[in-house]
NUFILUM-724754 format. One record per residue (C-alpha): residue in three letters; x, y, z. Coordinates in steps of 0.2 Angstrom, whole numbers. Layout:
# NUFILUM-724754
> resn, x, y, z
> ALA, X, Y, Z
...
# end
This chain:
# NUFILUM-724754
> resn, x, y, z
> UNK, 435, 556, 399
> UNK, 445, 557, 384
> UNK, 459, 569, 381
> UNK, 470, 578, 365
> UNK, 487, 567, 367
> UNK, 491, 559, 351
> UNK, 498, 539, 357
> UNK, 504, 528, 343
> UNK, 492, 516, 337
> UNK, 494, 498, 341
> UNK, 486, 482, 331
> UNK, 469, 485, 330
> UNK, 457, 479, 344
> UNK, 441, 466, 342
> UNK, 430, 465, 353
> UNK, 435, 452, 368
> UNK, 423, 439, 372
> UNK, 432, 431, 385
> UNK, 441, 434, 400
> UNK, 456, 445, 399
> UNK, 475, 438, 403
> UNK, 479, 455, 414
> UNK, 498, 459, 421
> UNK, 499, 472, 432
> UNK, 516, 478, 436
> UNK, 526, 491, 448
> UNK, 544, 492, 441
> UNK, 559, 493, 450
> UNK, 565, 509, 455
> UNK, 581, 515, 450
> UNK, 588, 517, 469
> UNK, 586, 495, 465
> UNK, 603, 496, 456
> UNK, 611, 512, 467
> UNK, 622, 510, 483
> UNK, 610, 516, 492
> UNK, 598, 502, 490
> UNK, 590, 495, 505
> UNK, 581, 479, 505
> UNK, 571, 479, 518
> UNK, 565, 497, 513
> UNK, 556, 491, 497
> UNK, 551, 476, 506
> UNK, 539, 484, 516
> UNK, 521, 487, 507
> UNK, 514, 476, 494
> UNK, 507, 489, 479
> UNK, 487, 493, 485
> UNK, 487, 504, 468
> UNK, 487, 489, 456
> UNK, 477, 478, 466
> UNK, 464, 492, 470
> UNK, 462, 493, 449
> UNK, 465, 472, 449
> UNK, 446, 473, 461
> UNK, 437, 482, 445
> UNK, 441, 466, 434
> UNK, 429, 452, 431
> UNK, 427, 434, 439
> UNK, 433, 427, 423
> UNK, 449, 438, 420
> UNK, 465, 429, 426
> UNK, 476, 444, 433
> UNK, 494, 443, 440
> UNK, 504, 458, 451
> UNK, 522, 459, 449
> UNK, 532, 471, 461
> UNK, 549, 471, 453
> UNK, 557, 476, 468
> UNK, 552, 458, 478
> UNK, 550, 447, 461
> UNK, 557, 444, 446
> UNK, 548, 451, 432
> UNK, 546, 437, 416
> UNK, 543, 444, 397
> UNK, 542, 431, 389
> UNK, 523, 430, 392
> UNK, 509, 441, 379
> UNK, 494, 445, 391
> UNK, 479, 455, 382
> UNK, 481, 471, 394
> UNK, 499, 475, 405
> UNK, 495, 489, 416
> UNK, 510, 499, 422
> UNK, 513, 512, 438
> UNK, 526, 525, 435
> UNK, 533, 535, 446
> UNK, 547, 547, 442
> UNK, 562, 536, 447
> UNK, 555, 521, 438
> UNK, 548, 529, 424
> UNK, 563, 524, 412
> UNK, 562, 506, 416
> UNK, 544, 508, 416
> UNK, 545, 513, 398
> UNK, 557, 500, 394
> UNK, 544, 484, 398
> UNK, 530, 496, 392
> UNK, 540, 495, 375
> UNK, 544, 479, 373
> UNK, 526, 473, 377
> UNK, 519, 483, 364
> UNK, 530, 475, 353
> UNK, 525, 460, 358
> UNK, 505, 464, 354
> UNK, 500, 466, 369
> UNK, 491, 483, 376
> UNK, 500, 493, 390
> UNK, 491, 505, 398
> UNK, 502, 519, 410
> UNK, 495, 527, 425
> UNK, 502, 535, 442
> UNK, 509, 552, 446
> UNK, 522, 553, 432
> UNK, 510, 549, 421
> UNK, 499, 562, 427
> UNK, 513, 578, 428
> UNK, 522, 573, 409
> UNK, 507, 564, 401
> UNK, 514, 566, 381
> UNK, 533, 561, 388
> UNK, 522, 544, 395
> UNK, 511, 545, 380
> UNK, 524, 540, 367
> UNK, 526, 520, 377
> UNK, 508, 516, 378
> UNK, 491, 513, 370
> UNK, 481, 522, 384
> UNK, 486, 533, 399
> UNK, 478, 537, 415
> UNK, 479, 554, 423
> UNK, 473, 557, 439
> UNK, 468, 542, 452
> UNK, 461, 528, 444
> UNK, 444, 523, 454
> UNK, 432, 531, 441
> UNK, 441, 531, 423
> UNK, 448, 515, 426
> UNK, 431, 506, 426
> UNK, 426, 514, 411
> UNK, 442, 510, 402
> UNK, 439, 492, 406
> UNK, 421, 495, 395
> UNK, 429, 501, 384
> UNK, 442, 490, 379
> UNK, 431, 474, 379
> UNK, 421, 483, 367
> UNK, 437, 485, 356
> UNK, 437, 505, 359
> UNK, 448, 511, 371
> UNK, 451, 529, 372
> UNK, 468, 537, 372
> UNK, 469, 546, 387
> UNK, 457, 544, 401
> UNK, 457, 559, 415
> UNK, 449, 557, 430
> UNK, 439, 575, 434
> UNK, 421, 577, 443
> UNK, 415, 562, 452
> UNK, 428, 557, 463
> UNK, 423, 545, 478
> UNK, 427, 530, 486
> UNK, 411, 522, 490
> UNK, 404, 507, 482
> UNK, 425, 503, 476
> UNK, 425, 483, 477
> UNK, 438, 475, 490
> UNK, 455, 476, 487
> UNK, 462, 461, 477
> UNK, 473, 455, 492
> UNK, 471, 438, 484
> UNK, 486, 444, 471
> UNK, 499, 448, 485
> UNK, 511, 437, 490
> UNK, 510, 441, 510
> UNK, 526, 433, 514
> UNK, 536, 444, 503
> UNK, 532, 462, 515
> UNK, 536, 467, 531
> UNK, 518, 474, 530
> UNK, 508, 465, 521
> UNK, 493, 473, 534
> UNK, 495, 490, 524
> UNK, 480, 499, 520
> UNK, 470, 516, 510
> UNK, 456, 523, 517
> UNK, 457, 540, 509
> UNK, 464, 549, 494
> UNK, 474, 564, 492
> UNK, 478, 577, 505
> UNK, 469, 594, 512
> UNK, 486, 604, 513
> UNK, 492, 613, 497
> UNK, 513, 611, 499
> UNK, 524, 619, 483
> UNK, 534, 605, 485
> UNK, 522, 591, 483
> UNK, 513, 579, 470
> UNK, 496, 582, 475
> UNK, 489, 597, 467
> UNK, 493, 590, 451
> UNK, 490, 572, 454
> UNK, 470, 577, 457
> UNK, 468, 593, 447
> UNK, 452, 596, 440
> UNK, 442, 587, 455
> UNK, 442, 584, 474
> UNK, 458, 583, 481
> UNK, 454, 574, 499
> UNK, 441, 562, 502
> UNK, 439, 547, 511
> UNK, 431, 530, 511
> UNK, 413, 525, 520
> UNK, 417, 521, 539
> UNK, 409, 507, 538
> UNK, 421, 502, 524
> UNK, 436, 506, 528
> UNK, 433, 495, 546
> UNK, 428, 481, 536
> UNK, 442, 481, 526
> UNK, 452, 481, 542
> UNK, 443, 467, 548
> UNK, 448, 458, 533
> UNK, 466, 460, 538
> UNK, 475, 447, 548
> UNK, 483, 447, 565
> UNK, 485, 466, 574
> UNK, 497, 475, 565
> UNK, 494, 488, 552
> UNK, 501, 502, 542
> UNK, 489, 517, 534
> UNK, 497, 522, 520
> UNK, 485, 537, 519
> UNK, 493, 554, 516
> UNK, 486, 565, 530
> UNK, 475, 551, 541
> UNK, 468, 564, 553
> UNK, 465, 575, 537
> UNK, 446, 574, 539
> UNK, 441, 574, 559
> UNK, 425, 565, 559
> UNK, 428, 553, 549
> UNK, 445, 549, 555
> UNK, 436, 550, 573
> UNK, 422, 539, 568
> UNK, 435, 526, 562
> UNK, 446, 525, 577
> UNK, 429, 523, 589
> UNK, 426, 509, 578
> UNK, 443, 502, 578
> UNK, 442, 501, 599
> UNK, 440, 483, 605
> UNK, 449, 477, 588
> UNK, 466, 477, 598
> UNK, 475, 483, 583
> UNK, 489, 490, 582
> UNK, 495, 504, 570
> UNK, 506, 517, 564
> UNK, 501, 532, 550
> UNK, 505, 550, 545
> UNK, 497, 568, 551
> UNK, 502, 587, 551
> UNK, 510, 596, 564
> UNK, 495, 606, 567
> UNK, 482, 591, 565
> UNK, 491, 582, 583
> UNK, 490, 599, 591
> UNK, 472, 602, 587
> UNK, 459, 596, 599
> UNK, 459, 577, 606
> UNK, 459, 568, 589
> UNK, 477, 560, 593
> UNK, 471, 553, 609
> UNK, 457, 545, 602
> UNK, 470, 538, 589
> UNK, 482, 531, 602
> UNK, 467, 525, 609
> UNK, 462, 516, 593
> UNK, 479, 507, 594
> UNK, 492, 520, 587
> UNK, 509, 517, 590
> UNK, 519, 526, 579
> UNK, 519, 542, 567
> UNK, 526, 550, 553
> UNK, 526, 569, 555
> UNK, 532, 581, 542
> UNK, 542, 593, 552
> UNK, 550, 596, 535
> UNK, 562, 614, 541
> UNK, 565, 624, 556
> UNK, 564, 639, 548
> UNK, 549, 649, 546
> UNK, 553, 657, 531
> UNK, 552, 641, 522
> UNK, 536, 637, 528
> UNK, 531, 653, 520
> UNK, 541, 651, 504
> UNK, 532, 632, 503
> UNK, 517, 636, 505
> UNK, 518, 623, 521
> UNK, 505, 634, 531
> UNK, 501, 620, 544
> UNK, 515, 621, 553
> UNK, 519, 640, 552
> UNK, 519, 647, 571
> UNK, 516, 627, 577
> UNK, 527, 622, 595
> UNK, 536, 608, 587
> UNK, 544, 603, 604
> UNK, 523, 603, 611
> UNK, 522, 590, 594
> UNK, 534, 579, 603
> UNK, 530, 582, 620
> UNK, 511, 577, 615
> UNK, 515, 561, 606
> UNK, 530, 554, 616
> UNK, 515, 556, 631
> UNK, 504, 545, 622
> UNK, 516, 533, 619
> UNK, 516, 535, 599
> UNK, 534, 534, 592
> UNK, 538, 547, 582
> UNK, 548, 546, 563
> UNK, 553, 563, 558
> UNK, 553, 570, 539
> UNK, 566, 584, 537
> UNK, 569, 592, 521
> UNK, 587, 600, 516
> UNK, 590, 616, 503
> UNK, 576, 626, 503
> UNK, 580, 644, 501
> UNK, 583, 649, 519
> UNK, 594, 634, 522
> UNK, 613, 636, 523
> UNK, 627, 625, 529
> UNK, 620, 623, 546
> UNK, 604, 614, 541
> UNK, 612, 599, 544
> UNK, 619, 599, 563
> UNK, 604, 610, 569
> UNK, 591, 599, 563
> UNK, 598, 583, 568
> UNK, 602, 590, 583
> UNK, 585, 595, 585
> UNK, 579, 577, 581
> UNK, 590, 569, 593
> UNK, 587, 581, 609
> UNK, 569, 578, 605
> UNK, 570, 560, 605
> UNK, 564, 560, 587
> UNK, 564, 540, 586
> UNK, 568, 537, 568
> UNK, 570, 552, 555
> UNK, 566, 552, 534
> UNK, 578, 565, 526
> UNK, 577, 573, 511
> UNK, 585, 584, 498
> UNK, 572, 596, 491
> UNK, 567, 590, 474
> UNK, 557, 600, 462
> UNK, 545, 587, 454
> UNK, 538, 591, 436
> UNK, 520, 597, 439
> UNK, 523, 604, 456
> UNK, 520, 623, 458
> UNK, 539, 621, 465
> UNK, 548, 612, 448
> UNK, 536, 629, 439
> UNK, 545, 643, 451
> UNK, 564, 633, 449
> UNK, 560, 634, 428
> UNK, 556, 649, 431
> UNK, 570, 657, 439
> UNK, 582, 645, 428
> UNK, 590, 634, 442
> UNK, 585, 619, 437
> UNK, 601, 610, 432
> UNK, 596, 591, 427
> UNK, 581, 581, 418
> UNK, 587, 565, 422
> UNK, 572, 558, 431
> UNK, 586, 545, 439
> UNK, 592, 558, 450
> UNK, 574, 563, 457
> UNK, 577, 553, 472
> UNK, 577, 565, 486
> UNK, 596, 559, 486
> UNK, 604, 571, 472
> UNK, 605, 588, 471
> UNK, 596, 591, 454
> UNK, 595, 612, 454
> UNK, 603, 627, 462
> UNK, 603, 627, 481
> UNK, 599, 648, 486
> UNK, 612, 649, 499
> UNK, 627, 632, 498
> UNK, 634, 623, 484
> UNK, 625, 607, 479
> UNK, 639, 595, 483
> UNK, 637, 604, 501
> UNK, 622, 598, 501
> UNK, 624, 582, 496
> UNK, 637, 580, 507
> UNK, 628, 587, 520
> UNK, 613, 575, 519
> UNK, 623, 560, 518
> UNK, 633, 565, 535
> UNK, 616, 568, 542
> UNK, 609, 552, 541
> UNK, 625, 546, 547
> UNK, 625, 555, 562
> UNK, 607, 553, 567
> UNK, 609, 535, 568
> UNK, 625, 533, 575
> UNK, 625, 519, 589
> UNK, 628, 534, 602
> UNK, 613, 545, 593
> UNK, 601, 532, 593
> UNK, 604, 532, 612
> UNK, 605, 551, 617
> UNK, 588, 551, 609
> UNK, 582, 536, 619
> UNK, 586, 545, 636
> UNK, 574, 557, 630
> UNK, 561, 546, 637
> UNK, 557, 543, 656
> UNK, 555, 527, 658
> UNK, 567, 512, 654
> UNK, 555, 504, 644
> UNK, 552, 518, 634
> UNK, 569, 519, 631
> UNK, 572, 503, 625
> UNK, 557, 502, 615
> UNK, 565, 517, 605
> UNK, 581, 509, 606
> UNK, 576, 495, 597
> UNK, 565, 502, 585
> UNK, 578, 515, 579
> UNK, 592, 501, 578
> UNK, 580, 487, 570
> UNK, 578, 500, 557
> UNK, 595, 504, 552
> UNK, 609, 494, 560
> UNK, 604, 475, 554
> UNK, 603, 476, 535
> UNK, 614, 458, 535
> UNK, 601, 453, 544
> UNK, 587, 459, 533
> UNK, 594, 455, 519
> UNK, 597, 437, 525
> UNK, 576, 437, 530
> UNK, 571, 446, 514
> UNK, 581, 432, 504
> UNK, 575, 418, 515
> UNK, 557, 427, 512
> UNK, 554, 423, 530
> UNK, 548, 441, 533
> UNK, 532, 435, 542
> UNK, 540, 430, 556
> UNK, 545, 447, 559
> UNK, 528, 453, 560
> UNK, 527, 446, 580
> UNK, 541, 457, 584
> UNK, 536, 471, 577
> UNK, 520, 470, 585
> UNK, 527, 466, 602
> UNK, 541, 482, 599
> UNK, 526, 495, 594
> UNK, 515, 489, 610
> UNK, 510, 503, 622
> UNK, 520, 508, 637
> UNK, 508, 510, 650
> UNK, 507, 516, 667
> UNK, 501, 505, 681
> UNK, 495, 510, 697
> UNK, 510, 527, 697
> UNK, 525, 512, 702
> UNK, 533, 510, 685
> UNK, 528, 504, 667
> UNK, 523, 489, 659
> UNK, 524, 484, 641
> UNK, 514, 470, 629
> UNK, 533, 470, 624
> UNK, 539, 465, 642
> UNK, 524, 455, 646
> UNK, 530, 445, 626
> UNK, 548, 444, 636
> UNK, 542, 438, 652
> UNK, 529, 424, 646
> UNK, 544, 420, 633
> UNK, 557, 416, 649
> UNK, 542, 408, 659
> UNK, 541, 394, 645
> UNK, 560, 391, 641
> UNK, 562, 389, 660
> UNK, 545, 378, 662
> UNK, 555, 366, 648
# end
C-alpha cells in the first residue's frame, strides 16, 4: 500500500487512545472568485466523497465536513487529522489550508484526482496522500495512524469493491444548504476509455467500473427522503444487470431521478425504458462533437457511427429531459463549431446543454499527446476550467475559441432559443416543462442567489419534483402531468379559501 514519494515529516505521532477530532474539507474552487461564478451551480450536491471516508471512522471520533463553496471555512481550530479533496481548480487553495494546518500540528492527508495524476506536486503540503479511490486504503490508513504509523503514500490497486462499505455519513451534511441534498453513488469509475478524461488514471492499477450490491444501493435510497434524487454515477447504465436489477427495484418507490449514460448505452436494447420506468426524468448525455474524426482521435468509440437524432428522438419519447455535453477545439473543429452544434441542440430540442472547452488534464492520455507535440501553452492549474483555452487549438486561434464558447452559451439560452427548442416537443405540456426547466436553469440567478443566501433551498425541492414529473398519455385525448395535476390541486385550494 505504500509508495516511493518522499513528504516532509511532520511532529512525530503517538499513538491515539481516544477518539479523533476529524475535519474534512472540499475547498472552493477558483471559478468561486471568477465572473463566471454561479451560485446555484455549486449549491447543488453536498461532497458524498468525504462523507463516504467520514463512514470508515469510529463511534467515538467527532468529525466535521466543510464545503467551502456553501460554508465558511474556520482555522483557528487544530483537529488531529484534516482530510482535504483536491481537484485541479482548487488544488492551490487546497494547498494553502493544507499548509497552514500542518503548521498548525495537525495531520493533513490529500486525496482526489489531482492528487492522484501529480502525486509529488500534492506530496510537498501533506503528511499522507491518497492515490486512487479511497474505499480500501482509507481504512487501512485510519489503522495506521492510531497506531502512530501512518504511511506516506497509500495507493489503492487490487481489491476494489464496494460491498460491505458502511452508510454514507449523511448525518454531516447540512441538507438545507443543496438543491440536491438526495444525491447519491452506487458505482465507481466508468467502462469507456475517453483520451480526454480522468478515469484511466484515477483507477490505474485495479478495476476501473464496479458497482455496489443491489440490495445496497436500494437501501441507501430508501434512506433518502422525499422523491427526488440525483445519481452522481458516471455511466449509470454502464453495467446492464445491475443497473436493471436496481431500477426493478426502484419501481413502486415513486421516485424520481435524473443521472448520466452513453450515446450507445440509450440506444442499446430496453434498458432506458426500464429506467424511465424506474422514475427517470432527466439525463446528461455526452454528445461531446459532431464530428466523427474526433470520436476517433478521442478515443470516444461509443458514439462512433451512433444516430444522435435516434438518441433524442428515443428519450424525448420517454419523457426523460435531456442536458447535452458538447465539447469545443478538438482537432477537427474550426470556427463553425459553435453555430452548428448549437444549432444542432436547439433543432433537437436539447433542454439544457454543458459546454466545454477541451482541456488536456495532467494524467490523461490527452495532456501526454499535447506535451508531446508541444502545444501546451499554460500550467496554471487556475485556468483548467473548461473556460480557458490552456493549449494550441489545431485549426482556430485560442481567443477564437474562447470567444466562440462564450457566445455559444449565450445563444443557446437566449429567451427565443430556449423556446425554438421547446416547440421541439408535441404536446404543450412538454413544451412548458422544458420551458421551465431551461429558464429555471439559467435566467433567475437573482433569484437564486437571493434563496441560496436565505438558505431556503429546500423549498425548491417541491418544484423541482413537480417540473421533472412525467408527461403522460391518457386515453390518446391529450397529456397530463404530476406538474399540472400540482397546478390544478394548488387553484382548487386558493379558490376553496
Amino acid at each position: 500500500m505504500g509508495g516511493q514519494l518522499r513528504l516532509p515529516v511532520s511532529a512525530p505521532l503517538r499513538r491515539a487512545s481516544h477518539g479523533l477530532q476529524v475535519k474534512l474539507i472540499l475547498p472552493s474552487l477558483t471559478e468561486a472568485t471568477s465572473p463566471y461564478w454561479r451560485p446555484i451551480k455549486y449549491s447543488l450536491f453536498p461532497p458524498l466523497g468525504l462523507a463516504t471516508l467520514a463512514a470508515y471512522l469510529s463511534a467515538d471520533d467527532q468529525a466535521q465536513i466543510v464545503d467551502e463553496h456553501v460554508q465558511q471555512l474556520e482555522l483557528n481550530d487544530k483537529p488531529d487529522l484534516v482530510i482535504i479533496q483536491v481537484y485541479i481548480t482548487n488544488a492551490y487553495r487546497a494547498y494553502r489550508i493544507a499548509d497552514h494546518y500542518r503548521a498548525a500540528g495537525s495531520f493533513v492527508a490529500l486525496g482526489g484526482l489531482h492528487v492522484t495524476s501529480l502525486p509529488e506536486e500534492a506530496a510537498a503540503h501533506a503528511d499522507a496522500i491518497f492515490l486512487g479511490p479511497g474505499e480500501q486504503t482509507f481504512p487501512k490508513f485510519l489503522d495506521d495512524f492510531r497506531a502512530g504509523r501512518p504511511e506516506k503514500v497509500y495507493r489503492s490497486a487490487a481489491g476494489r469493491t464496494l460491498e460491505r462499505v458502511p452508510p454514507i455519513r449523511r448525518d454531516l451534511i447540512e441538507r438545507r444548504r443543496y438543491l440536491v441534498p438526495n444525491s447519491i453513488v452506487v458505482t465507481r469509475g466508468c467502462p469507456m476509455h475517453c483520451d480526454f478524461c480522468y478515469k484511466d488514471a484515477f483507477f490505474e492499477n485495479g478495476k476501473g467500473f464496479y458497482t455496489q450490491r443491489v440490495d445496497d444501493a436500494l437501501a441507501e435510497i430508501a434512506r433518502l427522503p422525499g422523491r427526488h434524487l440525483y445519481y452522481l454515477d458516471d455511466h449509470l447504465l454502464g453495467d446492464r444487470r445491475f443497473a436493471a436489477a436496481m431500477f426493478a427495484g426502484m419501481r413502486g418507490m415513486n421516485r424520481i431521478f435524473q443521472g448520466a449514460a452513453t450515446v450507445d448505452s440509450i440506444l442499446r436494447g430496453d434498458l432506458i425504458e426500464k429506467a424511465a420506468e424506474a422514475g427517470l426524468r432527466s439525463i446528461f448525455v455526452g454528445f461531446e462533437t459532431l464530428q466523427p474524426g474526433n470520436l476517433v482521435s478521442s478515443n470516444k468509440r461509443q458514439n462512433l457511427g451512433r444516430d444522435y437524432k435516434a438518441v433524442t428522438d428515443r428519450l424525448h419519447s420517454l419523457g426523460i429531459m435531456i442536458n447535452g455535453s458538447f465539447v469545443f477545439g478538438m482537432d477537427e473543429d474550426e470556427p463553425d463549431v459553435f453555430r452548428r452544434t448549437v444549432d444542432w441542440a436547439i433543432e433537437h430540442g436539447i433542454t439544457t446543454a454543458t459546454f466545454h472547452i477541451q482541456t488536456p488534464y495532467p494524467g490523461t492520455r490527452l495532456y501526454q499527446r499535447m506535451l508531446a507535440e508541444g502545444r501546451m501553452t499554460s500550467s496554471d492549474w487556475d485556468l483548467f476550467d473548461t473556460r480557458h483555452v490552456v493549449y494550441r487549438p489545431a485549426r482556430m486561434k485560442a481567443q477564437v475559441l474562447e470567444d466562440g464558447y462564450n457566445w455559444a452559451y449565450g445563444e443557446f439560452y437566449r429567451w427565443s432559443s430556449i423556446a425554438r427548442a421547446s416547440l421541439f416537443h408535441g404536446s404543450v405540456k412538454h413544451q412548458a416543462k422544458h420551458f421551465f426547466y431551461a429558464s429555471g436553469w439559467k435566467k433567475f440567478e437573482r433569484l437564486w442567489n437571493w434563496v441560496i443566501r436565505a438558505r431556503q433551498l429546500r423549498w425548491t425541492t417541491p418544484l423541482l419534483e413537480a417540473v421533472l414529473s412525467r408527461v403522460s398519455r391518457e386515453g390518446g385525448l391529450g397529456v397530463k402531468s404530476e406538474a399540472g395535476a400540482l397546478v390544478e390541486k394548488c387553484s382548487i385550494v386558493d379558490e376553496s379559501a
